[in-house]
C-alpha positions, 0 to 999 in steps of 0.5 A: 500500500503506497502512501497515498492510499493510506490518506484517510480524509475525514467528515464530521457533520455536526448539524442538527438534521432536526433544525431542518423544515423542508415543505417540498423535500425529505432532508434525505432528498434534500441532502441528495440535491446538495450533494448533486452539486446542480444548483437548480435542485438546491434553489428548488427545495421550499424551506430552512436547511443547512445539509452537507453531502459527501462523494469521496473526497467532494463534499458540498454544503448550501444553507438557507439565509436563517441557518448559520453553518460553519466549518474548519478543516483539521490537520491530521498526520492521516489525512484532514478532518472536515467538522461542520457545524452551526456554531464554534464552540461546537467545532472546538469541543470536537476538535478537543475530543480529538486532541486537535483543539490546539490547531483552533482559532475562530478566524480559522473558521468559515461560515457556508454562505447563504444562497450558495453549493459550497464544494471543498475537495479534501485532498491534503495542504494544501488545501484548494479554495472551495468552488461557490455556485450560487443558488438563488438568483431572484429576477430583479424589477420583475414587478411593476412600479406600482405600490398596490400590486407590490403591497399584494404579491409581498404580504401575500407571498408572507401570508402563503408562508406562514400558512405553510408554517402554521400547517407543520405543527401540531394543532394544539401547538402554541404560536408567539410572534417576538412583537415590537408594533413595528411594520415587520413584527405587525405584519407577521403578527396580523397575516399569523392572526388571519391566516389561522383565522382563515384555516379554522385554527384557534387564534387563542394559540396566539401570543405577541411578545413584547419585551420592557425594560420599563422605559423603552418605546415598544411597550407603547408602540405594541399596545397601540397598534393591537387596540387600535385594531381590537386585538390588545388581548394578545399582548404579553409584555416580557418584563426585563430588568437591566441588572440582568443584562450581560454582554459577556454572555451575548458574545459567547452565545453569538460568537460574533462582536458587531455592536448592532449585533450584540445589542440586539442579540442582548435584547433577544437573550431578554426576551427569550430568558423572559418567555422561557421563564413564564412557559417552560414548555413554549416552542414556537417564535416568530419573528419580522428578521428580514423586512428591513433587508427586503425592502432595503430600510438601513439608514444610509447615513450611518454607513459611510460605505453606502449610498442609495445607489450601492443599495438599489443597484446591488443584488441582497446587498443589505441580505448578503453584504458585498458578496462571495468573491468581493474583498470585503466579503469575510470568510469568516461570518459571511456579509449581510444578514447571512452574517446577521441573523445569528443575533436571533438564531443563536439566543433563540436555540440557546433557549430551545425555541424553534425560530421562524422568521417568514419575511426570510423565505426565498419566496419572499425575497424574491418577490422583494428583489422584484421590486424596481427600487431605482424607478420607485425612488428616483435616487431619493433617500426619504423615499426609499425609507418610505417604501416599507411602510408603505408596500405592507399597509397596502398589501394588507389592506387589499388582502384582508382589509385592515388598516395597518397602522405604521410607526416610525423604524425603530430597532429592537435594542432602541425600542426594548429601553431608551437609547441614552440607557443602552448607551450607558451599559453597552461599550459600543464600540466594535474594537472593545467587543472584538477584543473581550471576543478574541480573549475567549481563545486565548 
């Protein structure tokens, strides 16, 4: 036996298969598609998945935007070891049981892309740059400048969703939408509330979490748009207190350091600490992650790396940040939202809740990446911050017949407290939390 044929590469898959929700396709099936490496079958599936397949030395991964899935590749005098999982302390712990956890650092890792067959071949040092096949391409300025059908293909794509989630689980099973009164929490409450409505489901399932630290907006903005429309009943405010909140622990249980991220992620821990306390049995969350992305509805200004015209003329750009093959795309976390989401991802399965965001299916996004932003807004900024509010109030108004009410863009850390609070207790800067991350492999 010659040396070569003694290289033994290994695959340790660490996935949860249980994180999968397919509509359309077994996870055997769907793993059968990624492993086909044809991107066509990949776009195809209808659902959330992270899957990896295996052909001797080929193996190929794809993720949806709402699972995180990383992997760092192993020395090993016999061959490399691949281990794919949708965090690092799990890549950690298995390279520890390994006796390789010296080779680790988390810049070492790399995080699957969302949209995208990841194709590494292990065939030994050195290791050859994985090949990228984009998935999902959604046609840009597909639809017609007009903000009446816009409003009724988006809230209806949404609400053909979240029927499809609603008919996956158990008919007793109850439902909570993580609930601000923002346009996306409000729009994914309302269509939640109607679809069942709509299916004879008992809408008592229902509950709209809002969680209050005592001084912050939400609380209000929540209760006024459920009275205004007769449905204050659903509201359960989440009461927090501020001497629980801990950023040391966001940055363990996101593994991530963007200040925006960690804020929100900080809140998300609350909120989902919260809930779990008052119902230990409570399984399902969801969420609007993804509305802002869709309709493109960033403050330009706080970015000096934007203008209006990088963000229409770029396809996801705010879901997939400069993209696969750009400088400023990180190996590491990926870009966009693709990176972002793990804000949400991680507090929620850090305590056992099955989260769903609908505004994230690529339904959804397709038909938001259809919507011609460059004729809608002419190059104008306030416009284009206008869009979001205005898209949903009329697709829910044709749809079911609501007047929707909408409040000004708020982020869920500035909503949860007042800003001048957050500021006091958060270090802010993206240099602190890199640092006191870092520090935690040292």
């Amino acid at each position: 036996m010659t040396m070569h044929d003694a290289y033994i590469e290994r695959v340790v898959d660490l996935l949860d298969p249980a994180g999968n929700r397919l509509f359309n396709a077994t996870v055997e099936e769907a793993r059968a598609a990624v492993g086909s490496g044809d991107a066509a079958r990949v776009a195809a599936l209808d659902g959330s998945f992270a899957l990896l397949a295996r052909d001797g030395k080929t193996v190929r991964m794809a993720r949806s935007l709402d699972r995180p899935m990383r992997y760092f590749l192993a020395k090993r005098a016999e061959g490399p070891a691949l281990i794919v999982a949708d965090r690092m302390d799990a890549i950690v712990e298995q390279l520890r049981k390994e006796g390789l956890a010296d080779q680790f650092h988390p810049t070492y890792t790399r995080m699957v892309p969302a949209h995208y067959v990841v194709e590494i071949q292990l065939v030994g040092c050195p290791d050859p740059d994985p090949v990228y096949t984009r998935y999902f391409n959604p046609e840009r300025n597909s639809l017609p400048a007009d903000l009446d059908v816009i409003g009724r293909r988006y809230v209806g794509a949404v609400a053909d969703e979240i029927a499809k989630i609603l008919r996956g689980l158990p008919s007793q099973e109850p439902v909570g939408v993580a609930f601000s009164g923002g346009v996306d929490s409000g729009l994914v409450f309302l269509v939640t509330y109607q679809v069942m409505r709509q299916l004879g489901m008992n809408p008592a399932r229902l509950k709209a979490f809002t969680l209050n630290f005592g001084d912050g907006p939400d609380s209000r903005q929540a209760r006024d748009f459920l009275e205004k429309l007769g449905l204050g009943l659903f509201l359960e405010e989440i009461h927090a207190d501020l001497a629980e909140l801990d950023f040391a622990e966001t940055l363990r249980v996101l593994e991530d350091y963007k200040p925006l991220d960690v804020e929100c992620g900080t809140m998300a821990l609350a909120l989902c600490r919260g809930i779990r306390k008052r119902y230990p049995e409570w399984k399902v969350l969801l969420d609007g992650d993804g509305g802002d992305e869709n309709l493109k509805d960033y403050p330009i200004e706080e970015n000096p790396e934007l203008t209006i015209r990088s963000v229409v003329h770029n396809l996801m750009l705010y879901h997939e940040g400069w993209g696969v093959g750009r400088i400023k795309h990180s190996l590491t976390y990926s870009g966009g939202l693709s990176r972002g989401y793990v804000r949400t991802y991680a507090p929620l399965r850090r305590f056992g809740f099955q989260g769903v965001s609908p505004l994230m299916s690529r339904t959804v996004m397709g038909v938001s990446e259809g919507i011609p932003f460059i004729e809608l807004t002419r190059y104008d900024v306030p416009t284009l911050y206008s869009l979001k509010g205005e898209v949903v109030s009329r697709g829910v108004r044709q749809l079911f017949g609501i007047d929707m009410p909408v409040f000004e863009k708020r982020r869920f850390q500035h909503g949860a407290m007042a800003r001048e609070t957050l500021r006091s207790r958060s270090p802010a800067a993206e240099v602190a939390y890199r640092k006191q991350f870092l520090a935690m492999y040292e």
